[in-house]
Chimera marker file (.cmm) of the C-alpha trace (Angstrom):
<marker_set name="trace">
<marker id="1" x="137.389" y="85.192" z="47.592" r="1" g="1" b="0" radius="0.5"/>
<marker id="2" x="140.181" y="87.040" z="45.844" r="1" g="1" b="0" radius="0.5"/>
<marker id="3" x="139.897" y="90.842" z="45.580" r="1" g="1" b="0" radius="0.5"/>
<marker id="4" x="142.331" y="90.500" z="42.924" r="1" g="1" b="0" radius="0.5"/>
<marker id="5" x="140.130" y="87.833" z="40.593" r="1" g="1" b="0" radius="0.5"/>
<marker id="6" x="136.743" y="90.083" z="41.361" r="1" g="1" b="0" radius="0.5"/>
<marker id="7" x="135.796" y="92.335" z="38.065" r="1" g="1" b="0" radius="0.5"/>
<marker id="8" x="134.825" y="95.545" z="38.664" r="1" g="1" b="0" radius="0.5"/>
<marker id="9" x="131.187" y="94.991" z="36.783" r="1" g="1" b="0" radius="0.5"/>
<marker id="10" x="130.387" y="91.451" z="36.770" r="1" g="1" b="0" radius="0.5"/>
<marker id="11" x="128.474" y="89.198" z="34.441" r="1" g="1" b="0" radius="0.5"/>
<marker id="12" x="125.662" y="87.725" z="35.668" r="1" g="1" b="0" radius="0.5"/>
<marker id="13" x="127.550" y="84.392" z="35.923" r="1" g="1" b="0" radius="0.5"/>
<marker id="14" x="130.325" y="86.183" z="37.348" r="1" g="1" b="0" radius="0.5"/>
<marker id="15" x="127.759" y="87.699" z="40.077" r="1" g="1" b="0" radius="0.5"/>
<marker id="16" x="126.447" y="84.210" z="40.486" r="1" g="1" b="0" radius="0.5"/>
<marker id="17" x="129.741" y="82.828" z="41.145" r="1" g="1" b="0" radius="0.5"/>
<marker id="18" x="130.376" y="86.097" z="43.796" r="1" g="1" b="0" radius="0.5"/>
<marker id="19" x="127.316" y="85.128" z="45.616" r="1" g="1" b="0" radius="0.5"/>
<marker id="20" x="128.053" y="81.143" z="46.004" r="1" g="1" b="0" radius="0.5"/>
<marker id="21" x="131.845" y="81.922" z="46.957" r="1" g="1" b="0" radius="0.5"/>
<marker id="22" x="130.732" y="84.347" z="49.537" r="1" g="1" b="0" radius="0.5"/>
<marker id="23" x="127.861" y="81.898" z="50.713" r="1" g="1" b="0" radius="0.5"/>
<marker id="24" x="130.633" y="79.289" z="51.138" r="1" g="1" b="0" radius="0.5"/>
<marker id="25" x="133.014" y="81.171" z="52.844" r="1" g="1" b="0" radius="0.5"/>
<marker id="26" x="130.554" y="83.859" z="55.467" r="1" g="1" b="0" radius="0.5"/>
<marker id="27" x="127.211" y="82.181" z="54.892" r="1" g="1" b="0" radius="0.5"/>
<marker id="28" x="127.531" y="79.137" z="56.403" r="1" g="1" b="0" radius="0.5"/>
<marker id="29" x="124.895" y="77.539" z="53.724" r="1" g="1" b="0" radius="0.5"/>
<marker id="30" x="121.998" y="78.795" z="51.720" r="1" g="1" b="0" radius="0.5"/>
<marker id="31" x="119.012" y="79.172" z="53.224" r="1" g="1" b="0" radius="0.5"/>
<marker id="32" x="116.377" y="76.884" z="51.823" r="1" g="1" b="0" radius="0.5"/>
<marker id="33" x="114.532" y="77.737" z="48.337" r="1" g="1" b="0" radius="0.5"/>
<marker id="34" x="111.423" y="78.407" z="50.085" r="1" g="1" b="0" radius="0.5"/>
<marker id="35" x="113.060" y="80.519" z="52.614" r="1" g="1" b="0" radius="0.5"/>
<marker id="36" x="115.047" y="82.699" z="50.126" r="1" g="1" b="0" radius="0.5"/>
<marker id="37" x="111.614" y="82.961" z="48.409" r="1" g="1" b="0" radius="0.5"/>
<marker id="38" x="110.259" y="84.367" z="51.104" r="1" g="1" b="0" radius="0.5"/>
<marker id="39" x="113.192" y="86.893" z="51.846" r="1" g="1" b="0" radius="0.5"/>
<marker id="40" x="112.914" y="87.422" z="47.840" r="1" g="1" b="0" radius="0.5"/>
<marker id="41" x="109.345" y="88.776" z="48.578" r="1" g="1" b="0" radius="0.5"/>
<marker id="42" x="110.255" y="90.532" z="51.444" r="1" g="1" b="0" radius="0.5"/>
<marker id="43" x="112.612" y="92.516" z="49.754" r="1" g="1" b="0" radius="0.5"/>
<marker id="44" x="110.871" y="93.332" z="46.676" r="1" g="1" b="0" radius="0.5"/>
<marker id="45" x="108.429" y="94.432" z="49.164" r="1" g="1" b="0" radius="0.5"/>
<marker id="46" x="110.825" y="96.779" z="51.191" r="1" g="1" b="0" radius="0.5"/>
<marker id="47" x="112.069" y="98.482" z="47.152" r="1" g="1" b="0" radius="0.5"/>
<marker id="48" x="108.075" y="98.795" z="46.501" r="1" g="1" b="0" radius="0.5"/>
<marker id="49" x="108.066" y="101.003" z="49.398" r="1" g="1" b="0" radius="0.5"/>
<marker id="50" x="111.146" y="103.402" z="48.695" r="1" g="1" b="0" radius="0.5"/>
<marker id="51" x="109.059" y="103.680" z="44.826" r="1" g="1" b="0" radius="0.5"/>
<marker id="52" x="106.242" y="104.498" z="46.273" r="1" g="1" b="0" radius="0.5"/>
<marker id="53" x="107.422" y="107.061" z="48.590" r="1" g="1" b="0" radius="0.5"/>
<marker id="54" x="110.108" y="108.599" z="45.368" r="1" g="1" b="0" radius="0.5"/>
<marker id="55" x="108.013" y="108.108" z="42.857" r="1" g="1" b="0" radius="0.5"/>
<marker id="56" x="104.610" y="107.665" z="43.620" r="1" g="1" b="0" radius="0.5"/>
<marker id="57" x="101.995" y="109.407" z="45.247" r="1" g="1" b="0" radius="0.5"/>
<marker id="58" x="102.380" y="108.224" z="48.745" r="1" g="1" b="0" radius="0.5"/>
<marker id="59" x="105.048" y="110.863" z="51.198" r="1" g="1" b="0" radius="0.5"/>
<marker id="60" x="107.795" y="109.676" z="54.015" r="1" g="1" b="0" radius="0.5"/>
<marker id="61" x="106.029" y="109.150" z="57.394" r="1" g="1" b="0" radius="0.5"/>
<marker id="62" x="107.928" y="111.098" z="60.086" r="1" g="1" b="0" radius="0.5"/>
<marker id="63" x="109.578" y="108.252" z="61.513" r="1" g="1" b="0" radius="0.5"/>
<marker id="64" x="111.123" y="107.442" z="58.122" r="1" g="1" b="0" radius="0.5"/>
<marker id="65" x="114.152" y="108.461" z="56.554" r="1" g="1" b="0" radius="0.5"/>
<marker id="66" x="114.271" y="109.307" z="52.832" r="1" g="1" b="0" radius="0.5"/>
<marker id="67" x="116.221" y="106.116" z="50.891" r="1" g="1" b="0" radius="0.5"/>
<marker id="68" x="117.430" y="105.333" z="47.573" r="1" g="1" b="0" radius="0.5"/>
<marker id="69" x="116.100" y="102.211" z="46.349" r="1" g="1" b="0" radius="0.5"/>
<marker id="70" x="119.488" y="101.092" z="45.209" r="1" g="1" b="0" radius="0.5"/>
<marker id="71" x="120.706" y="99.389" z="48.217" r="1" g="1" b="0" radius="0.5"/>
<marker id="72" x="116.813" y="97.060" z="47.942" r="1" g="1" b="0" radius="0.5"/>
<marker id="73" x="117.838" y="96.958" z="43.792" r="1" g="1" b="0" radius="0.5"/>
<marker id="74" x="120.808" y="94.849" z="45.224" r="1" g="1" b="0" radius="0.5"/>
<marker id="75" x="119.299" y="92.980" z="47.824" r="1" g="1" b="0" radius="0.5"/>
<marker id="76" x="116.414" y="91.780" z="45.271" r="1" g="1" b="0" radius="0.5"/>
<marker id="77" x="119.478" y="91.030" z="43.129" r="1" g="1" b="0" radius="0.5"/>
<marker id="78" x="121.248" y="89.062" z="45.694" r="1" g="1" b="0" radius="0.5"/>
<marker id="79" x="118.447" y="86.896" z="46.668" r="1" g="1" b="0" radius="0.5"/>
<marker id="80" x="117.335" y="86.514" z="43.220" r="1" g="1" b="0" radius="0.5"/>
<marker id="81" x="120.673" y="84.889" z="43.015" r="1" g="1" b="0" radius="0.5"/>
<marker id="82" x="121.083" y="82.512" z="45.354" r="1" g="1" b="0" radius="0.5"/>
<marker id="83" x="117.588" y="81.197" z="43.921" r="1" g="1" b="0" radius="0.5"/>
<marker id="84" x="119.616" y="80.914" z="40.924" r="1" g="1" b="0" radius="0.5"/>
<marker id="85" x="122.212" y="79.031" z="42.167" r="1" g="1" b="0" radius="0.5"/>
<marker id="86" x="120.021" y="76.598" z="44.494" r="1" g="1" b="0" radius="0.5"/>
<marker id="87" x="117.819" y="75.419" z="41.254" r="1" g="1" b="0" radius="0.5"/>
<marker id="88" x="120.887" y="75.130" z="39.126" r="1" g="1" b="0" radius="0.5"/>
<marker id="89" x="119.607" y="77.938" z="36.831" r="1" g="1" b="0" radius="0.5"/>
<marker id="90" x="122.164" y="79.818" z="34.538" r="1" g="1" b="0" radius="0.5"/>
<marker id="91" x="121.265" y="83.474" z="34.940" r="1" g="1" b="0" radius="0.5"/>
<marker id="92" x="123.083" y="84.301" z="31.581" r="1" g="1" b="0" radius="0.5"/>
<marker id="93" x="121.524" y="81.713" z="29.685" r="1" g="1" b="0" radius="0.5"/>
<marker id="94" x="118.110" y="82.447" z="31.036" r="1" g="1" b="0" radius="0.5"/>
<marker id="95" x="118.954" y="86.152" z="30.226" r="1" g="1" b="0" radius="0.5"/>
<marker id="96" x="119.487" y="85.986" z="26.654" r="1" g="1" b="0" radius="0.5"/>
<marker id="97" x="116.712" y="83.443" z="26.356" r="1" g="1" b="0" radius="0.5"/>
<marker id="98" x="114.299" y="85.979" z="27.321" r="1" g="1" b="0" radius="0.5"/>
<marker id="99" x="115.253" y="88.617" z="25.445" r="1" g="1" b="0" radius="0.5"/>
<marker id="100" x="114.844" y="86.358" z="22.447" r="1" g="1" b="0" radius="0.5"/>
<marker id="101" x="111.766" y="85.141" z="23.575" r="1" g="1" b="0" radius="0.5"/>
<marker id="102" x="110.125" y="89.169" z="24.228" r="1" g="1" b="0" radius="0.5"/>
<marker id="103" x="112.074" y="90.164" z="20.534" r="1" g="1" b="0" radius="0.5"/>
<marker id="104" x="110.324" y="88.061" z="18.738" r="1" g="1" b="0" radius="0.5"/>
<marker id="105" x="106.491" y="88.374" z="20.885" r="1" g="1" b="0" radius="0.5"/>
<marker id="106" x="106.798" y="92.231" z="21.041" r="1" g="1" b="0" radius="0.5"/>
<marker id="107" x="108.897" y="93.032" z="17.683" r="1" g="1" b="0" radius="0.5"/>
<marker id="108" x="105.694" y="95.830" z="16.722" r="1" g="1" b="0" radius="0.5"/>
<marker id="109" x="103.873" y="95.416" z="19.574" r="1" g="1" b="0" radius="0.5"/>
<marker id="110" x="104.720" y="98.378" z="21.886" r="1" g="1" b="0" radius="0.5"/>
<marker id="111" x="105.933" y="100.287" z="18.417" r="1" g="1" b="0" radius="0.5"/>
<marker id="112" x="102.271" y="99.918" z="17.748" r="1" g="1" b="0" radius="0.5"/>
<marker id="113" x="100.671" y="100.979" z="21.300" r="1" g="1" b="0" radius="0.5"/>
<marker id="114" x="99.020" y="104.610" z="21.258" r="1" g="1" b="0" radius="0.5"/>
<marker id="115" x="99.351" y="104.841" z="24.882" r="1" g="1" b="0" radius="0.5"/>
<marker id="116" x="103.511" y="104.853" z="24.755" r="1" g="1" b="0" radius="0.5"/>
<marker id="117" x="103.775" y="107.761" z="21.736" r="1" g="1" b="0" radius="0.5"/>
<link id1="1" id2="2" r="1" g="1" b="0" radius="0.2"/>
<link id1="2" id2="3" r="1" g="1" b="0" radius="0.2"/>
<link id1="3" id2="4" r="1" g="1" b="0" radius="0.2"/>
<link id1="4" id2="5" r="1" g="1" b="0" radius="0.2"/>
<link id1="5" id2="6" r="1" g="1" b="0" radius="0.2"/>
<link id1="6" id2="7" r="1" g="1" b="0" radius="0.2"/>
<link id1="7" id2="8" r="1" g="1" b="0" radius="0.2"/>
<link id1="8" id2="9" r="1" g="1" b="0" radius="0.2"/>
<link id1="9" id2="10" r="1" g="1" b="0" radius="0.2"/>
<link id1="10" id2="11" r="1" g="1" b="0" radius="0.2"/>
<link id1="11" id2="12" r="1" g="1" b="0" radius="0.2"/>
<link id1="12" id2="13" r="1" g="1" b="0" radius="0.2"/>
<link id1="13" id2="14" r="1" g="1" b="0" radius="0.2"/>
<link id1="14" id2="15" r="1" g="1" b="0" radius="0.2"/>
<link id1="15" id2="16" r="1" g="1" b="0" radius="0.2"/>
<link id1="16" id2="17" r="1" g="1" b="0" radius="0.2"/>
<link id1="17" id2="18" r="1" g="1" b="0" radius="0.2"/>
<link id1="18" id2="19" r="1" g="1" b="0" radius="0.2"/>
<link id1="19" id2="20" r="1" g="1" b="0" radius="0.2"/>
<link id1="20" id2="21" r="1" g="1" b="0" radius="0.2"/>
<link id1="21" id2="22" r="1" g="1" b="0" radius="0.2"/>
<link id1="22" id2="23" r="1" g="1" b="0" radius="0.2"/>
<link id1="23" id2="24" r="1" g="1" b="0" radius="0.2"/>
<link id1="24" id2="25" r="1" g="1" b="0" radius="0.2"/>
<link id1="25" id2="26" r="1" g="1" b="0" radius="0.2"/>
<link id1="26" id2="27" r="1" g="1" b="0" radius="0.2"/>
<link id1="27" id2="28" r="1" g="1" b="0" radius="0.2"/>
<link id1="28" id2="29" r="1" g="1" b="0" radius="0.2"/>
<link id1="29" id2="30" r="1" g="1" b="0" radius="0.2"/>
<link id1="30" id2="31" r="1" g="1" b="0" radius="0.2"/>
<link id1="31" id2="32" r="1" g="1" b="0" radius="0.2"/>
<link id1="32" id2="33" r="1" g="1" b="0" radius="0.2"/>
<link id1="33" id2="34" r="1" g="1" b="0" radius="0.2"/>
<link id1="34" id2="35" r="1" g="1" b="0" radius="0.2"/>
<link id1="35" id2="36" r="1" g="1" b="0" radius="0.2"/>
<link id1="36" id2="37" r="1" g="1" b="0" radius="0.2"/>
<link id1="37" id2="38" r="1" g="1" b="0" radius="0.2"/>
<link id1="38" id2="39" r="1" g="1" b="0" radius="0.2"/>
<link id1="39" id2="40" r="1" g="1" b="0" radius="0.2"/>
<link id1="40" id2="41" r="1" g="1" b="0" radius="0.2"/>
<link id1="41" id2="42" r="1" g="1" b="0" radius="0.2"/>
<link id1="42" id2="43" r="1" g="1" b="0" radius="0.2"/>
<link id1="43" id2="44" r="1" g="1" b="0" radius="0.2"/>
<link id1="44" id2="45" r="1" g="1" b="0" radius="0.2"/>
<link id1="45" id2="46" r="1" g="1" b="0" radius="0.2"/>
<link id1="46" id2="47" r="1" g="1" b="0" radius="0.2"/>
<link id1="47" id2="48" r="1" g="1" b="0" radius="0.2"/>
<link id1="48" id2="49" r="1" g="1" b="0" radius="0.2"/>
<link id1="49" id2="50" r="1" g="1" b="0" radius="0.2"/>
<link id1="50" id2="51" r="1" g="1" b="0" radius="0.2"/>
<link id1="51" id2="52" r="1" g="1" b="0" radius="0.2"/>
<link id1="52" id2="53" r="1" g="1" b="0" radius="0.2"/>
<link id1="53" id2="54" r="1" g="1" b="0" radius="0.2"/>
<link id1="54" id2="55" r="1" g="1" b="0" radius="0.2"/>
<link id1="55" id2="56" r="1" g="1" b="0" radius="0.2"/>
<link id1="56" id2="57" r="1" g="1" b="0" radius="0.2"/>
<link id1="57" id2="58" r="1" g="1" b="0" radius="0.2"/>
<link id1="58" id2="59" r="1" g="1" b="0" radius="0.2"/>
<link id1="59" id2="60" r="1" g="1" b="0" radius="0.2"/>
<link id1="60" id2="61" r="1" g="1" b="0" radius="0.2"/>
<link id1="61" id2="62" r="1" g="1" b="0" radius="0.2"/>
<link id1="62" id2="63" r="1" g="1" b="0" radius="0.2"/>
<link id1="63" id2="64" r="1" g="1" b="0" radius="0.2"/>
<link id1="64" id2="65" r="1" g="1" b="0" radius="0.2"/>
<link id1="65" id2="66" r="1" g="1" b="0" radius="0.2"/>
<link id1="66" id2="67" r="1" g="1" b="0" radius="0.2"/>
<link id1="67" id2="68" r="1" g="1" b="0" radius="0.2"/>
<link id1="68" id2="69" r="1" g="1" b="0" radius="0.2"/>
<link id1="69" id2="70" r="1" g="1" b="0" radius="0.2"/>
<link id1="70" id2="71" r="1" g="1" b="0" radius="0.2"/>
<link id1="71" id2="72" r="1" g="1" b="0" radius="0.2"/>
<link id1="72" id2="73" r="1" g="1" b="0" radius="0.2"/>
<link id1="73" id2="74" r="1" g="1" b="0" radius="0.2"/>
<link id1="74" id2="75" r="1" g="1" b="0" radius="0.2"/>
<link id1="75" id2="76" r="1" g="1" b="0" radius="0.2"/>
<link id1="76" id2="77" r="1" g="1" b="0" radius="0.2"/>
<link id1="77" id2="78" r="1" g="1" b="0" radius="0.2"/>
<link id1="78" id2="79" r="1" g="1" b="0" radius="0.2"/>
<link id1="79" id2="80" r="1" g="1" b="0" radius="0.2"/>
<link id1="80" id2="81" r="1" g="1" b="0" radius="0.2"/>
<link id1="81" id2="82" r="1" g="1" b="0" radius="0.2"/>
<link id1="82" id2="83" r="1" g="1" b="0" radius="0.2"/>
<link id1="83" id2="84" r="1" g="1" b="0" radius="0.2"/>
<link id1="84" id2="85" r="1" g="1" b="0" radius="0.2"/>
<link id1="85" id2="86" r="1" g="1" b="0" radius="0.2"/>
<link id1="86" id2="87" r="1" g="1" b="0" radius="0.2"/>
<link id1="87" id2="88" r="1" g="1" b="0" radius="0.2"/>
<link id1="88" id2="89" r="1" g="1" b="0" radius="0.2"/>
<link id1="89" id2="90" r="1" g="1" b="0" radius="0.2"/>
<link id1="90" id2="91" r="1" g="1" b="0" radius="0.2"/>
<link id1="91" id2="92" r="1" g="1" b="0" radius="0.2"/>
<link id1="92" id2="93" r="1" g="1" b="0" radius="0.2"/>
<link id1="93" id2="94" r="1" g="1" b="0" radius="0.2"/>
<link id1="94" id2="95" r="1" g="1" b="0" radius="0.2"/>
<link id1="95" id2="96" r="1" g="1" b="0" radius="0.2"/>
<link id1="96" id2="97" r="1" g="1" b="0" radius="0.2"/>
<link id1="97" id2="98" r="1" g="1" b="0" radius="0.2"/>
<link id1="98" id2="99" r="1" g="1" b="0" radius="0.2"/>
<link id1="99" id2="100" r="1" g="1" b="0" radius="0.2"/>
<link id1="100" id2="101" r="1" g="1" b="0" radius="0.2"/>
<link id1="101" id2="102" r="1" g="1" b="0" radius="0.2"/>
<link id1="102" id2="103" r="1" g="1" b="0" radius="0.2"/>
<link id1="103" id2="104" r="1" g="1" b="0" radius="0.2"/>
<link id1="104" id2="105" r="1" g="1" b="0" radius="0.2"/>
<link id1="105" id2="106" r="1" g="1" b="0" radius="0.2"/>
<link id1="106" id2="107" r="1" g="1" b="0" radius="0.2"/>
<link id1="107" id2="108" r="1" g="1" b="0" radius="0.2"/>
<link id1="108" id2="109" r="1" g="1" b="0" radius="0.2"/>
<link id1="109" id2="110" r="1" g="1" b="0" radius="0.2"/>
<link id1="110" id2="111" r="1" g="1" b="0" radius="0.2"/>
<link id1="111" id2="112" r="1" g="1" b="0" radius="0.2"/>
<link id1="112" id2="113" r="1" g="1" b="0" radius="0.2"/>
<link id1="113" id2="114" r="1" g="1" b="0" radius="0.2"/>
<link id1="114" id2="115" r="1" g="1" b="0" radius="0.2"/>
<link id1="115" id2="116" r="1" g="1" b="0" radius="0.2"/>
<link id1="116" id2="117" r="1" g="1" b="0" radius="0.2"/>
</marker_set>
């Protein structure tokens, strides 16, 4: 990888292309799909902790040290990319899909939901 070539806030496809590049050159391979599903779920689990203990109702045991879920953000984020780039899906594309697909769905729908005024 190039330190030069790496933007400062990536695109999704630019993160993408980070991940597989850094894969290639430190990671020896990807694990398998069902494996990085796995560590997917394992790390979502790890940030549900940190929002539970931050946001929620439940308090830091004793042998626990206050985090910021930012660091398990990124891991989710990591993982959820190299699932990406194993099934030969385009983050970007996905992306905007998505958001097209929840515009039209929810165009009144939360505008009309008593419980979020």
């Amino acid at each position: 990888m190039n330190p030069e070539n790496i933007s400062p806030s990536p695109t999704l496809r630019e993160a993408q292309a980070r991940v597989d590049a850094w894969i290639k050159e430190y990671g020896v391979r990807y694990f398998s799909e069902l494996t990085n599903m796995a560590c997917l779920t394992e790390e979502v689990g790890e940030l549900a902790r940190i929002m539970a203990r931050c946001y929620g109702d439940q308090s830091w045991k004793n042998s626990e040290h206050p985090e910021s879920p930012a660091d398990e953000m990124a891991d989710v984020l990591w993982v959820l990319l190299c699932l990406a780039n194993q099934t030969g899906v385009d983050l970007t594309e996905a992306f905007e899909r998505n958001i097209a697909k929840k515009t039209q769905r929810d165009a009144t729908r939360h505008l009309q939901n008593p419980k979020l005024k």
